[in-house]
C-alpha positions as a LaTeX table, in Angstrom:
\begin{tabular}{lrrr}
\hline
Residue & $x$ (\AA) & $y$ (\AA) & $z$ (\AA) \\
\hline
Unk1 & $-29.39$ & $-72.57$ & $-274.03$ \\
Unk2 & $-26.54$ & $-70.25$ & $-275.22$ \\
Unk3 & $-27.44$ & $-66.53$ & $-274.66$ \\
Unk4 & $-26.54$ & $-65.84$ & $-277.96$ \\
Unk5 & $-27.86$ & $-68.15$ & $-280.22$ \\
Unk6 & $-31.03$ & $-67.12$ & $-282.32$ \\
Unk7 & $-31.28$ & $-70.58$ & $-283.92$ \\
Unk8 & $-30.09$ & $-73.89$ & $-282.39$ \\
Unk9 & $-28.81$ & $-76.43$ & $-284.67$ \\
Unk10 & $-27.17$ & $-79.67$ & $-284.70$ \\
Unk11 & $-26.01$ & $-82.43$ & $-287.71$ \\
Unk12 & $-26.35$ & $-86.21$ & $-287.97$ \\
Unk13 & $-23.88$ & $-88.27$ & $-290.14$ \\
Unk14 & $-25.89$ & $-90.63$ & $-292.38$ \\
Unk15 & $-23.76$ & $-93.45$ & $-293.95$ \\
Unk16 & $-25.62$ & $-93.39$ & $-297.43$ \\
Unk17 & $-25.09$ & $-91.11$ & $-300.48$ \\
Unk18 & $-26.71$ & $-87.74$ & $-300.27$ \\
Unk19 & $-29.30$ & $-88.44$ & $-302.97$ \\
Unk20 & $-30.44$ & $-92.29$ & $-301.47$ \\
Unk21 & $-30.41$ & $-90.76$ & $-298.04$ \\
Unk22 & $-32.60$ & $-87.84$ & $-299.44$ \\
Unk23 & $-35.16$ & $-90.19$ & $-301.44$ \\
Unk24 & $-35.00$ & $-93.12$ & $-298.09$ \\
Unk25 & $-35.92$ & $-89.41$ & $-295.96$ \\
Unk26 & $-38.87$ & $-88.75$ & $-298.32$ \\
Unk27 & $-40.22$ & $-92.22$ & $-298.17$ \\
Unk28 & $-39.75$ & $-91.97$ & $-294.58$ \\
Unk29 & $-42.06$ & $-88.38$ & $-293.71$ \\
Unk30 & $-44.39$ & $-89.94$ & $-296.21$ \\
Unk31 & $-45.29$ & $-92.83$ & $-293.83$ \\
Unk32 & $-48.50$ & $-93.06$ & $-292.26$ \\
Unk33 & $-46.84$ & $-92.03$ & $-288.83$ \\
Unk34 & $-45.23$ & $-88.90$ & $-290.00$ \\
Unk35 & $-47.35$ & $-87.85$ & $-292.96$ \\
Unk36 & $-48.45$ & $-84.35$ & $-292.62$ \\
Unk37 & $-45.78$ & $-83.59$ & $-290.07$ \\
Unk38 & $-42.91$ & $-82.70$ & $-292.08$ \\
Unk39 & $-42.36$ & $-81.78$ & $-296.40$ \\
Unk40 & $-39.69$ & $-81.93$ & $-298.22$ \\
Unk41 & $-38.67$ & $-79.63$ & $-301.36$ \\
Unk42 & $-35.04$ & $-81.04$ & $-303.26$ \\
Unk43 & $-32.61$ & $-81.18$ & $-300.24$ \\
Unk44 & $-34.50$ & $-79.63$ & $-297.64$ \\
Unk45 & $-37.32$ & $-81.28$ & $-294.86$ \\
Unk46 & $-38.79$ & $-79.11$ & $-293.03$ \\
Unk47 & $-40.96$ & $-80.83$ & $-289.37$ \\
Unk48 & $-43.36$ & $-78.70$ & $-288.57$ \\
Unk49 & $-46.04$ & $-78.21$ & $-285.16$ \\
Unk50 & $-49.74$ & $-78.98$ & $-286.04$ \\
Unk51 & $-51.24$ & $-76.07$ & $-286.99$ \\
Unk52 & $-54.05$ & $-76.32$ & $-284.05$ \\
Unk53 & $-50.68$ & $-76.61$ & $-281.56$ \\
Unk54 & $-49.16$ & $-73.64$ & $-282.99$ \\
Unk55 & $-48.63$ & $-70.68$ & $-280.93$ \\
Unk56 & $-46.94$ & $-67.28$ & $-282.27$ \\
Unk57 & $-43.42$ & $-68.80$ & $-281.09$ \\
Unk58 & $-43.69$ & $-71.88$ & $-282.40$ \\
Unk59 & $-40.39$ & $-73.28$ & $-284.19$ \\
Unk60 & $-39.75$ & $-75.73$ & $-286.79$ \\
Unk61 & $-36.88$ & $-77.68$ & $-287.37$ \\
Unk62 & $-35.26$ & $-77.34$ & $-290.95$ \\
Unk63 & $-32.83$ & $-79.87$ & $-292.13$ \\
Unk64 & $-30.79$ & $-80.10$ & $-294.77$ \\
Unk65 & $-28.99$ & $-82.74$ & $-296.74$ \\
Unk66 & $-24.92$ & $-82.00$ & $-297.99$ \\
Unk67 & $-22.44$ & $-84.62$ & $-299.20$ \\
Unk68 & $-19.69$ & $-85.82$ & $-296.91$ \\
Unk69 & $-16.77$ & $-88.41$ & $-297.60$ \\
Unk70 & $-18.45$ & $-90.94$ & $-295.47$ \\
Unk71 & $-22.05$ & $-90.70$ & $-297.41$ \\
Unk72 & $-24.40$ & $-87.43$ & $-296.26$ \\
Unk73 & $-24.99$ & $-85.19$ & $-293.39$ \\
Unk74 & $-27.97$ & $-83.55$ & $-292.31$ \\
Unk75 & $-27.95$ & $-80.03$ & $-290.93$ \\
Unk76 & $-30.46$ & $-79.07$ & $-288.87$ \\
Unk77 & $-31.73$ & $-75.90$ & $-287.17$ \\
Unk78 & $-34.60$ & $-74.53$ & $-285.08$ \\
Unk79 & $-35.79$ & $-71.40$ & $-285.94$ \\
Unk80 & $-39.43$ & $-69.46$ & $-285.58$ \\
Unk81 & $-41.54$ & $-70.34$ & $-288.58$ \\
Unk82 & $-40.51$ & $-68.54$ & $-292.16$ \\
Unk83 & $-43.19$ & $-65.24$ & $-291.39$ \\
Unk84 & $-41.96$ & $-64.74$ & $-287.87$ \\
Unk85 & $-38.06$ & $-65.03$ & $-288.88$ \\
Unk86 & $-38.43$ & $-62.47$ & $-291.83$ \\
Unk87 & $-40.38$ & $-59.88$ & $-289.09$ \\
Unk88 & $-37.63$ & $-60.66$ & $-286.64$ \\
Unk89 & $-34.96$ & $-59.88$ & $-288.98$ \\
Unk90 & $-36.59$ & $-56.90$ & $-290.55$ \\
Unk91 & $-37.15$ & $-55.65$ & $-287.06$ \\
Unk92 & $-33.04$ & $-55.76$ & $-286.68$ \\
Unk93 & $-32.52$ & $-54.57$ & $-290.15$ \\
Unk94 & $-35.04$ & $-51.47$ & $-289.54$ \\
Unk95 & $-33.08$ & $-50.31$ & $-286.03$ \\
Unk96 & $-29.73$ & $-51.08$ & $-287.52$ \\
Unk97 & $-30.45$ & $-48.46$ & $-290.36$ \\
Unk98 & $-32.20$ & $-46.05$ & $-287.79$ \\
Unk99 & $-29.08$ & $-46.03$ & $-285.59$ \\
Unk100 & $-26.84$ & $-45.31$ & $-288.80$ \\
Unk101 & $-29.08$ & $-42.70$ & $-289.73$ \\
Unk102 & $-29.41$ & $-41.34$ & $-286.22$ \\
Unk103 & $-25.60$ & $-41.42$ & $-285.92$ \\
Unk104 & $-25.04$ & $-39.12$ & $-289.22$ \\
Unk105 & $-28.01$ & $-36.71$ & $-288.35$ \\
Unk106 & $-26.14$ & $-36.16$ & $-285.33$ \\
Unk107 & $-22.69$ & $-35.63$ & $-286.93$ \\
Unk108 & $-24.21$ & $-33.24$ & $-289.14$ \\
Unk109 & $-25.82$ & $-31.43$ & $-286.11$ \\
Unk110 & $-22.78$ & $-31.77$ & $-283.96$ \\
Unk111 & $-20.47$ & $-30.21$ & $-286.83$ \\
Unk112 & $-22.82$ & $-27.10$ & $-287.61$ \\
Unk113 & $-22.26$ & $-26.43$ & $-284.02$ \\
Unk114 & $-26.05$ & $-27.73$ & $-282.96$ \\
Unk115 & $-26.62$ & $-30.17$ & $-279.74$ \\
Unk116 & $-26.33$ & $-33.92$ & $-281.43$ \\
Unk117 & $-29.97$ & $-34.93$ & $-279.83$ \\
Unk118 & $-30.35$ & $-37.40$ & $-282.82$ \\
Unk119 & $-27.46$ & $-39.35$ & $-281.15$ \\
Unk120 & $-29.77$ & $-40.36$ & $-278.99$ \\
Unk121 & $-31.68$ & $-42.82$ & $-281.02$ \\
Unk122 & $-28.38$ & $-44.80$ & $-280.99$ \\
Unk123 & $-28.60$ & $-45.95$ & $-277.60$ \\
Unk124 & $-32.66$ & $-46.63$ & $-277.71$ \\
Unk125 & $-32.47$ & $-48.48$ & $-280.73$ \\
Unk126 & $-29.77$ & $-50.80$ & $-278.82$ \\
Unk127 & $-32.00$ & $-51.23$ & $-276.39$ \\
Unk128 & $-34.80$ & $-52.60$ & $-278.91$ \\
Unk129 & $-32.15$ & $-54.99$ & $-280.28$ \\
Unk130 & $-31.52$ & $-56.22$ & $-276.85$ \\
Unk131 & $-35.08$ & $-56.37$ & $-276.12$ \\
Unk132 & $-35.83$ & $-58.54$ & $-279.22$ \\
Unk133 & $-33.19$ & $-60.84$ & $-278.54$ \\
Unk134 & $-34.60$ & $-61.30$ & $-275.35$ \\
Unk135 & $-37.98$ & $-61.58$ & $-276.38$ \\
Unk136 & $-36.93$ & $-64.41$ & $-278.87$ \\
Unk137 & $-34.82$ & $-66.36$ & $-275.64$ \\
Unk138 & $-38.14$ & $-66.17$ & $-273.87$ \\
Unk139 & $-39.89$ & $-67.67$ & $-277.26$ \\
Unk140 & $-36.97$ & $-70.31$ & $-277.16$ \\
Unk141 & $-37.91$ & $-70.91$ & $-273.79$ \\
Unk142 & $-41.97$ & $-70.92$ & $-274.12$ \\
Unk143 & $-41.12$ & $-73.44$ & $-277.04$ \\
Unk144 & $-39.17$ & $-76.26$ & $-275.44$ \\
Unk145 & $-41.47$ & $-78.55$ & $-275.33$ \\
Unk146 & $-42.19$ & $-77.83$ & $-279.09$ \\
Unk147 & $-38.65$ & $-78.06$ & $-279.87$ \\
Unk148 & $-38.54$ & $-81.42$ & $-278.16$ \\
Unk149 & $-40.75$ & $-82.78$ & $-279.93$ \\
Unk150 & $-39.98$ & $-81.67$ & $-283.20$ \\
Unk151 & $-36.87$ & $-83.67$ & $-282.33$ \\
Unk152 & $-38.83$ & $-86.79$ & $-281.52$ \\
Unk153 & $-40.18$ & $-86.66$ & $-285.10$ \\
Unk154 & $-37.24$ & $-85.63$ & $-286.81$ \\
Unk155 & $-35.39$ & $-88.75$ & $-284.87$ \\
Unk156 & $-38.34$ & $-91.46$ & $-285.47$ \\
Unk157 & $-37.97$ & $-90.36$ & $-289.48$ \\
Unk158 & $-34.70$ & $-91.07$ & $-289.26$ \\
Unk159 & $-35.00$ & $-94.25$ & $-287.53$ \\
Unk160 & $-37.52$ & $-95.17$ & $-290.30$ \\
Unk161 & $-35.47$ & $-94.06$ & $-293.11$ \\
Unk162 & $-32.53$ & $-95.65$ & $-292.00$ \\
Unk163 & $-32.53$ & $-98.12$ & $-289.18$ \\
Unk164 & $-31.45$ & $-97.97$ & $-286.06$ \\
Unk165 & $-28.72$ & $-95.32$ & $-286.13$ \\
Unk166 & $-26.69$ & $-98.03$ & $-283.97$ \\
Unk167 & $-27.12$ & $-100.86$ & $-286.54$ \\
Unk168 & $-26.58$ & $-98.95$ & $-289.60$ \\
Unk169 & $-24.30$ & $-100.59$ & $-291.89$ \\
Unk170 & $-22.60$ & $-98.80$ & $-294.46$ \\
Unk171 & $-23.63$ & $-99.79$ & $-298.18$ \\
Unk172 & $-21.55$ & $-102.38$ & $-299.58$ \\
Unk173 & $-19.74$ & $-103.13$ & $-296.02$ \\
Unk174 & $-20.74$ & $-106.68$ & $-294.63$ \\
Unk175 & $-23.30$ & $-106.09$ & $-291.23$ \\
\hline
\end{tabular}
């Protein structure tokens, strides 16, 4: 896991136009195997954990579909669920603004010849950052075995959508 990255991601090529690869995708989550697992809204399928599984860290994998020369790609990326990602990054947001905030009270006090205390905040509300960032490694790391299996689903949809991704032929080329 890369100490810095908040949500992993990775892509699979799919040799079919983006809008036959999106409608194959659809059929495919709407099978009886995956049904209830995953939903899809225009270009976007998001795989979800069971909601009896799901712990406060739980992640779900988002992927999208864009249009490449060679037919579509899907983008995908773990993050925490929508609710825990928006408290996450209002969290950040709400520090980041205290620190700037912090760091012009304490200008102000510094240039009317007063001790700069509020410069102090700057350095605490690092320390949140950091803290957060940790907490959502450990979160990433409590969730592995979600995130593994989230993979499992989003790789058995594909396999249903599309084949084996070994034996895919490329519309209108000869297999």
């Amino acid at each position: 896991m890369k100490f810095f990255q908040l949500q992993p991601a990775f892509e699979v090529d799919v040799p079919f136009e983006k809008d036959v690869a999106i409608e194959r995708l659809k059929a495919a989550i709407a099978s009886e195997e995956i049904r209830g697992l995953a939903e899809s809204a225009g270009t976007v399928f998001d795989f979800k954990i069971e909601r009896a599984e799901r712990r406060f860290w739980s992640p779900h994998l988002s992927a999208q579909f864009s249009a490449t020369d060679g037919g579509s790609q899907l983008f995908a990326r773990y993050s925490p669920r929508p609710e825990i990602w928006t408290m996450f990054m209002a969290f950040y947001f709400v520090v980041a603004v205290l620190m700037l905030l912090a760091a012009i009270v304490g200008y102000v006090q510094w240039s009317l010849g007063y001790q700069p205390s509020c410069l102090l905040a700057i350095p605490i509300g690092a320390i949140l950052i950091i803290g957060l960032h940790v907490a959502s490694m450990i979160g990433q790391s409590l969730s592995a075995d979600q995130m593994t299996l989230l993979r499992e689903r989003f790789d058995r949809a594909i396999e249903i959508a599309f084949g084996d991704p070994s034996t895919i032929a490329k519309p209108g080329s000869s297999a």
